[in-house]
FIROLUM-134315 format. One record per residue: x, y, z of N, C-alpha, C in turn; residue number from 1; chain; residue in one letter. Coordinates in pm, 1 decimal. Example, Ala and Ser with C-alpha at 12.3 -4.5 7.8 and 13.67 -1.06 7.14 Angstrom:
BEGIN
<atom n_c1="1319.0" n_c2="-569.0" n_c3="780.0" ca_c1="1230.0" ca_c2="-450.0" ca_c3="780.0" c_c1="1320.0" c_c2="-330.0" c_c3="780.0" kolmar="1" tivex="A" koldren="a"/>
<atom n_c1="1285.0" n_c2="-225.0" n_c3="708.0" ca_c1="1367.0" ca_c2="-106.0" ca_c3="714.0" c_c1="1290.0" c_c2="3.0" c_c3="787.0" kolmar="2" tivex="A" koldren="s"/>
END
This chain:
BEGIN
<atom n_c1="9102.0" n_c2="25946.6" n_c3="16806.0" ca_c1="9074.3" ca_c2="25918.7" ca_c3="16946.5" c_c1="9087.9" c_c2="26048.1" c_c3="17027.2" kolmar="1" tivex="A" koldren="x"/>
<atom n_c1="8975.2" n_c2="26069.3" n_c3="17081.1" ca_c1="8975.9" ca_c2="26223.5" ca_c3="17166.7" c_c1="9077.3" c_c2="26163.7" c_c3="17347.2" kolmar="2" tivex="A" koldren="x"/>
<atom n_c1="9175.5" n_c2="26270.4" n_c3="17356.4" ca_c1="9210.9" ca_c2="26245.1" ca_c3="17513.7" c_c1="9110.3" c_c2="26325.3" c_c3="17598.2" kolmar="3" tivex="A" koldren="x"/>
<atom n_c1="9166.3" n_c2="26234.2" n_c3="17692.8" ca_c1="9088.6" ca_c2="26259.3" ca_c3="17827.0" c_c1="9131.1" c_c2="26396.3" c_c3="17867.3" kolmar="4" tivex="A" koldren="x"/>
<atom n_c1="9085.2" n_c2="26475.6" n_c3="17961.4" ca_c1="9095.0" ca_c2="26605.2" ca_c3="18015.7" c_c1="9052.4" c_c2="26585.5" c_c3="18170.1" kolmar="5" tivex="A" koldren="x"/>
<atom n_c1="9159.2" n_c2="26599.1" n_c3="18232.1" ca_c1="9189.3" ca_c2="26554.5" ca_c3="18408.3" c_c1="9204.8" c_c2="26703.0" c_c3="18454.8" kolmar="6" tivex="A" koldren="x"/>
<atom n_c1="9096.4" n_c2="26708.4" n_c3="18570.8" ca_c1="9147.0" ca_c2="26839.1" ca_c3="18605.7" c_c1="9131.9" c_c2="26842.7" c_c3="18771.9" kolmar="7" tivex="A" koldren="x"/>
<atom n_c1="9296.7" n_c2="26872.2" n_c3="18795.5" ca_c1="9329.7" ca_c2="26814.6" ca_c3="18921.5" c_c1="9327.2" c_c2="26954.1" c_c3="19035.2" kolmar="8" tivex="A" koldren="x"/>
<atom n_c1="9267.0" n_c2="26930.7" n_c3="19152.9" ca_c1="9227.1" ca_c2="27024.9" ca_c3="19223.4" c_c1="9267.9" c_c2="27000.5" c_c3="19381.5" kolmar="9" tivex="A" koldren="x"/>
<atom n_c1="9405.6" n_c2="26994.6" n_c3="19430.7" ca_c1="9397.2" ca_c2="26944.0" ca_c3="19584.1" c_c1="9343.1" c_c2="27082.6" c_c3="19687.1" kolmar="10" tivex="A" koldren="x"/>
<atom n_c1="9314.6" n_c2="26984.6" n_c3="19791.2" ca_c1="9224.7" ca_c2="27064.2" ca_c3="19900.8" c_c1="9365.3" c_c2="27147.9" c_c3="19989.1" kolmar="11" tivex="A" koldren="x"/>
<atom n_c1="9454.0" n_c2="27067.2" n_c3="19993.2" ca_c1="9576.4" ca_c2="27168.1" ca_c3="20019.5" c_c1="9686.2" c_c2="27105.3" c_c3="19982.2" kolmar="12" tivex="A" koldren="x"/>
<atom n_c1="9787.3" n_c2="27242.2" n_c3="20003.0" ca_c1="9929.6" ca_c2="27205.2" ca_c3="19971.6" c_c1="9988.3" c_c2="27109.1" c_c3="20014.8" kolmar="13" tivex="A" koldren="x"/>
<atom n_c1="9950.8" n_c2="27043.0" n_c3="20100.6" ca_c1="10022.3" ca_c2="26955.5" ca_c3="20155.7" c_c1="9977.7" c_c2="26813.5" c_c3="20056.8" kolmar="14" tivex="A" koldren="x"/>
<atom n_c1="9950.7" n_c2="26857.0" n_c3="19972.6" ca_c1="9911.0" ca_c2="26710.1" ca_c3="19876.7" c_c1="9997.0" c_c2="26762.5" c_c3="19744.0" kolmar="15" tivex="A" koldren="x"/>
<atom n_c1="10042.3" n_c2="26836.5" n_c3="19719.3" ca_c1="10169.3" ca_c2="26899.7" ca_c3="19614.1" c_c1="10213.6" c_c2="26778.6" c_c3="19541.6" kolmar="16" tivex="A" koldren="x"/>
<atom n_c1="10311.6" n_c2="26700.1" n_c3="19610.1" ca_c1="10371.4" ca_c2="26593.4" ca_c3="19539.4" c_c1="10316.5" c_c2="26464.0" c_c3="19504.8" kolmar="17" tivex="A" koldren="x"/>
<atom n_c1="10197.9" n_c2="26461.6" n_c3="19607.1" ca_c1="10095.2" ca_c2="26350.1" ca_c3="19538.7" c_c1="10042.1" c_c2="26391.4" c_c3="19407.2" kolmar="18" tivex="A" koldren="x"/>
<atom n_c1="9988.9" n_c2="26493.9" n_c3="19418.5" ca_c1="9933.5" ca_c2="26554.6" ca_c3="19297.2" c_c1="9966.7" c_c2="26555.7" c_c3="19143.7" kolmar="19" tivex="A" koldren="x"/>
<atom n_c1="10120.3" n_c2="26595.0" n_c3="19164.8" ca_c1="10256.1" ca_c2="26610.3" ca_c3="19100.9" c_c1="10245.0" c_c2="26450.8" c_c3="19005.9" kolmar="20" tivex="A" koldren="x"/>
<atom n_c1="10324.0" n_c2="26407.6" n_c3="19117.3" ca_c1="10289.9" ca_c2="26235.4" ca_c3="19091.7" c_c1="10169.7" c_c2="26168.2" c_c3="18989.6" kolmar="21" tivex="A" koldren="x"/>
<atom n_c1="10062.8" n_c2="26208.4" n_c3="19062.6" ca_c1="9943.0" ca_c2="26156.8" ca_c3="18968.1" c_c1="9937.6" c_c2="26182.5" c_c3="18834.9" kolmar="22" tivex="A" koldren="x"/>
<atom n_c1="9973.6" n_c2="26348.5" n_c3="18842.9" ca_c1="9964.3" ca_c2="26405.2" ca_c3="18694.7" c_c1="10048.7" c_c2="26398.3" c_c3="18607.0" kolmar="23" tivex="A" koldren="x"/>
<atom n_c1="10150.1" n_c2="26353.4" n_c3="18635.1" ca_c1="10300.3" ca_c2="26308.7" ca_c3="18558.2" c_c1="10237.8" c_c2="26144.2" c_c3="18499.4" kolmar="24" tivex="A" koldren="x"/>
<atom n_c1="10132.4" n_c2="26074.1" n_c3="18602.9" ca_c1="10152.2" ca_c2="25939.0" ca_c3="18536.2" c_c1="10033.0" c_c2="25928.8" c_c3="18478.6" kolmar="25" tivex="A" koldren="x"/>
<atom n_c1="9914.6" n_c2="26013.5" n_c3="18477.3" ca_c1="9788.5" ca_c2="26063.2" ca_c3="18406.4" c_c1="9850.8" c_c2="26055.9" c_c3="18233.5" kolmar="26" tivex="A" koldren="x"/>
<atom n_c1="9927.6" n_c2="26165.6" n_c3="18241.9" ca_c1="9997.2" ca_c2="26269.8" ca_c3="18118.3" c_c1="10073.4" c_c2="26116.0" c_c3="18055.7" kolmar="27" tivex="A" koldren="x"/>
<atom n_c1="10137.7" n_c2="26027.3" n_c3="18107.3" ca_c1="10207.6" ca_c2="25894.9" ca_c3="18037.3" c_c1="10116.2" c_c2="25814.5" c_c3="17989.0" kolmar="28" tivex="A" koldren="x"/>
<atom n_c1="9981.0" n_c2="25818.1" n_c3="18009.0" ca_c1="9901.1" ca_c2="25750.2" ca_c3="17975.9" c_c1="9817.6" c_c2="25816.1" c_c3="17841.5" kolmar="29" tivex="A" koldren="x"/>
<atom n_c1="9841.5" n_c2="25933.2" n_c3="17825.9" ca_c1="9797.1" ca_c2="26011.0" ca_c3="17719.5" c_c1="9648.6" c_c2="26094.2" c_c3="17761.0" kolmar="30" tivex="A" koldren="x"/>
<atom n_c1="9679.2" n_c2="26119.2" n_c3="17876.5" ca_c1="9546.3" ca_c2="26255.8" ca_c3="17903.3" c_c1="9617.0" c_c2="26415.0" c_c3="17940.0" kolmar="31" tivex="A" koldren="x"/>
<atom n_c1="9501.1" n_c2="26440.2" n_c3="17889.9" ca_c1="9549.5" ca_c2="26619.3" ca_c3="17941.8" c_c1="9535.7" c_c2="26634.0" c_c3="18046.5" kolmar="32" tivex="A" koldren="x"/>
<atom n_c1="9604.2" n_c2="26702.4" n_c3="18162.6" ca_c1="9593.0" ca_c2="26739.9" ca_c3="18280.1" c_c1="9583.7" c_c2="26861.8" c_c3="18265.2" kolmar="33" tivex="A" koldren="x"/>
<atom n_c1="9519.3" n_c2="26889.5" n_c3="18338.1" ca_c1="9530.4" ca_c2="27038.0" ca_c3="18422.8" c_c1="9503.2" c_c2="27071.3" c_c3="18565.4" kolmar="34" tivex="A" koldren="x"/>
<atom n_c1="9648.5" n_c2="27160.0" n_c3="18614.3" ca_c1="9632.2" ca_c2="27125.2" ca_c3="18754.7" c_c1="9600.3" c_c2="27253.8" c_c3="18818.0" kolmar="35" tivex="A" koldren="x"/>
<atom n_c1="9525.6" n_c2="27270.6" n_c3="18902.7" ca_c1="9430.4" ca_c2="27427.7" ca_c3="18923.6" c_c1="9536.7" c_c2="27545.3" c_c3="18967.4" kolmar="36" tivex="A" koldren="x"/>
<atom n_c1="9712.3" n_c2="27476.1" n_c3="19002.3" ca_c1="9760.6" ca_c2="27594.4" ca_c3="18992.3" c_c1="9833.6" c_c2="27620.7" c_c3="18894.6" kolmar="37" tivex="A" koldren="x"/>
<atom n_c1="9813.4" n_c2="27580.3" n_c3="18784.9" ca_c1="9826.7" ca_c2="27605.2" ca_c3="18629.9" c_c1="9729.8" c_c2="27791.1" c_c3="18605.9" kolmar="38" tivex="A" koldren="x"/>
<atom n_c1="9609.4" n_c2="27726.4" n_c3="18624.9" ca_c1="9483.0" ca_c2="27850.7" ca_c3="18598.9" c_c1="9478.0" c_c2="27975.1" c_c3="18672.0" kolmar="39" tivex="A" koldren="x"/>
<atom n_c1="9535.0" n_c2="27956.0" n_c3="18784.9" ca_c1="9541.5" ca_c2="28079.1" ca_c3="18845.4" c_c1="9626.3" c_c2="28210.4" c_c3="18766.7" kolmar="40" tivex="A" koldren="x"/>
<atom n_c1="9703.1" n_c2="28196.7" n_c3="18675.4" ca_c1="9763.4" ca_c2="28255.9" ca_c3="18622.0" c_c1="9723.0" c_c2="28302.5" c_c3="18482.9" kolmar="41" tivex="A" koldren="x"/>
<atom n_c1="9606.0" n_c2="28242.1" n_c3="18484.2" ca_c1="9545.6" ca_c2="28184.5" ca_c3="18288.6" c_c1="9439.9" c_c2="28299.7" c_c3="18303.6" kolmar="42" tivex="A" koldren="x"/>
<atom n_c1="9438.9" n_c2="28385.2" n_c3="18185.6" ca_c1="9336.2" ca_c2="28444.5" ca_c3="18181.3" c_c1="9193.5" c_c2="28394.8" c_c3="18149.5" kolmar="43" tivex="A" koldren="x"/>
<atom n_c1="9102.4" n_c2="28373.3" n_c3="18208.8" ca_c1="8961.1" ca_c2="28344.5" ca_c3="18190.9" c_c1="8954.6" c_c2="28200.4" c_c3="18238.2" kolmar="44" tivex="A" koldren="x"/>
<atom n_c1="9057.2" n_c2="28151.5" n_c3="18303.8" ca_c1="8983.7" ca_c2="28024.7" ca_c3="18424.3" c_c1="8973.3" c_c2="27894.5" c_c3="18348.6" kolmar="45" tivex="A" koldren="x"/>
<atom n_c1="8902.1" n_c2="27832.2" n_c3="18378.6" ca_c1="8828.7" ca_c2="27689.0" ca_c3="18340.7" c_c1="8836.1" c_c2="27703.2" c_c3="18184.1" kolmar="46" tivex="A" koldren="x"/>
<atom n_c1="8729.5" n_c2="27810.2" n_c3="18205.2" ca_c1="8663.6" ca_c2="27840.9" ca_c3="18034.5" c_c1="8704.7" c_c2="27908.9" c_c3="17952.8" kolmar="47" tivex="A" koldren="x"/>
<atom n_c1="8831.8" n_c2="27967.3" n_c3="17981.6" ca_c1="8957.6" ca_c2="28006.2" ca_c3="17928.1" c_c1="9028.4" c_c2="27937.4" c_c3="17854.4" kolmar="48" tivex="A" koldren="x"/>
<atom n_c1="9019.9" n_c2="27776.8" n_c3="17831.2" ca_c1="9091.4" ca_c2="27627.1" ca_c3="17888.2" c_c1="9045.1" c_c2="27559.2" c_c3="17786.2" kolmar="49" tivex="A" koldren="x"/>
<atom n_c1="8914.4" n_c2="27580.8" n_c3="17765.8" ca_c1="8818.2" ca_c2="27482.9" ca_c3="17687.6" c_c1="8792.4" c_c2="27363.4" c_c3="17748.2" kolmar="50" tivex="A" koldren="x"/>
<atom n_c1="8766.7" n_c2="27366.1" n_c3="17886.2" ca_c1="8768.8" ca_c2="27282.4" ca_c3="17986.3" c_c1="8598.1" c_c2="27261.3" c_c3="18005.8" kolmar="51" tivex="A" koldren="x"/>
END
């Protein structure tokens, strides 16, 4: 069974802990998250990711 691949992007900070939230109960359900301030740090982005 292939997981899902969630890739979470808020429009601003002020959505942090919603975000947080979602992706904590995404990840219990058995999908990959990735949250866009994960990538900022990742060399080569998205497609860096295999996203």
């Amino acid at each position: 069974m292939n997981r899902r691949k969630v890739f979470l992007s808020p429009a601003a900070g002020q959505f942090r802990e919603s975000r947080n939230q979602l992706a904590s109960d995404l990840r219990a359900i058995g999908c990959e998250v990735i949250v866009r301030s994960q990538l900022q740090s990742c060399r080569g982005g998205i497609a860096g990711r295999g996203i």
